[in-house]
N, C-alpha and C positions, 0 to 999 in steps of 0.2 A: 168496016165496023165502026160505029159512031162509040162516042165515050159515053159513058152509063152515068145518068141522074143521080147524084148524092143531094145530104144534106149535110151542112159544115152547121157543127155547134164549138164554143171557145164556152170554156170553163172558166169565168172570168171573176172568179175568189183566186185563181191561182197564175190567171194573166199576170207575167211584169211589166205589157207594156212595150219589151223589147223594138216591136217593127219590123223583125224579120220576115214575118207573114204578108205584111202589106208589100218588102222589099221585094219578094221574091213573085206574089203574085196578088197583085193592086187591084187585079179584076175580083176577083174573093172577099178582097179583106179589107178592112176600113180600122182606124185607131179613133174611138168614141170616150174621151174623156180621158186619156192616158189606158185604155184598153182596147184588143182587138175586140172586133164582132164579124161575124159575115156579113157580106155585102148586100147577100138574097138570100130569101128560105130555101131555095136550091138551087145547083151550079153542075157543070160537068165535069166529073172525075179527071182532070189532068193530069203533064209531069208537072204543070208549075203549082196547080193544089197538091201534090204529095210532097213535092221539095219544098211549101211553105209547112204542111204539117210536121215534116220530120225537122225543120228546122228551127219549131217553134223550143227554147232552152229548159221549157218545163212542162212540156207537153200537154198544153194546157186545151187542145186545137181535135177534135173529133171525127170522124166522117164516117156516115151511116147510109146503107144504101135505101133506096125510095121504094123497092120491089121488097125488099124480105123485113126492112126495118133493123136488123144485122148491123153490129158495129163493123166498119171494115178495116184489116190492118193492111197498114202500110208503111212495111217495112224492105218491100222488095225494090224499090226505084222505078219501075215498069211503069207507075200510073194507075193500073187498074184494079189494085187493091186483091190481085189474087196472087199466088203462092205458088 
């Protein structure tokens, strides 16, 4: 089973900046001016894109899937944003 096409958006009125995102997965994230942004308008749903989303300190960090347009959570560890 391949990993499913998201889109990653950062809320970035509410970025601090941190780095965690980019720490944990560099291929995603980029730090533009003392803020995150994504890397690319779409990426593949990993564990190191949910471990950077959950580990973003203000949850400032999105991800929506490319099929339904659906926020998706990620709160399970698994990766793939189901429940």
């Amino acid at each position: 089973m391949t990993d499913p096409v998201v889109r990653v958006t950062v809320d970035r009125r509410i970025c601090v900046g941190s780095g965690n995102c980019v720490a944990v997965d560099p291929t995603d994230f980029d730090i533009v001016d003392g803020k995150s942004q994504p890397a690319r308008p779409e990426t593949t749903l990993t564990a190191e894109l949910t471990d950077a989303v959950l580990d973003c300190p203000v949850r400032a960090i999105s991800v929506w899937s490319t099929q339904t347009g659906e926020r998706l959570r990620l709160d399970d560890h698994d990766g793939d944003g189901r429940r």
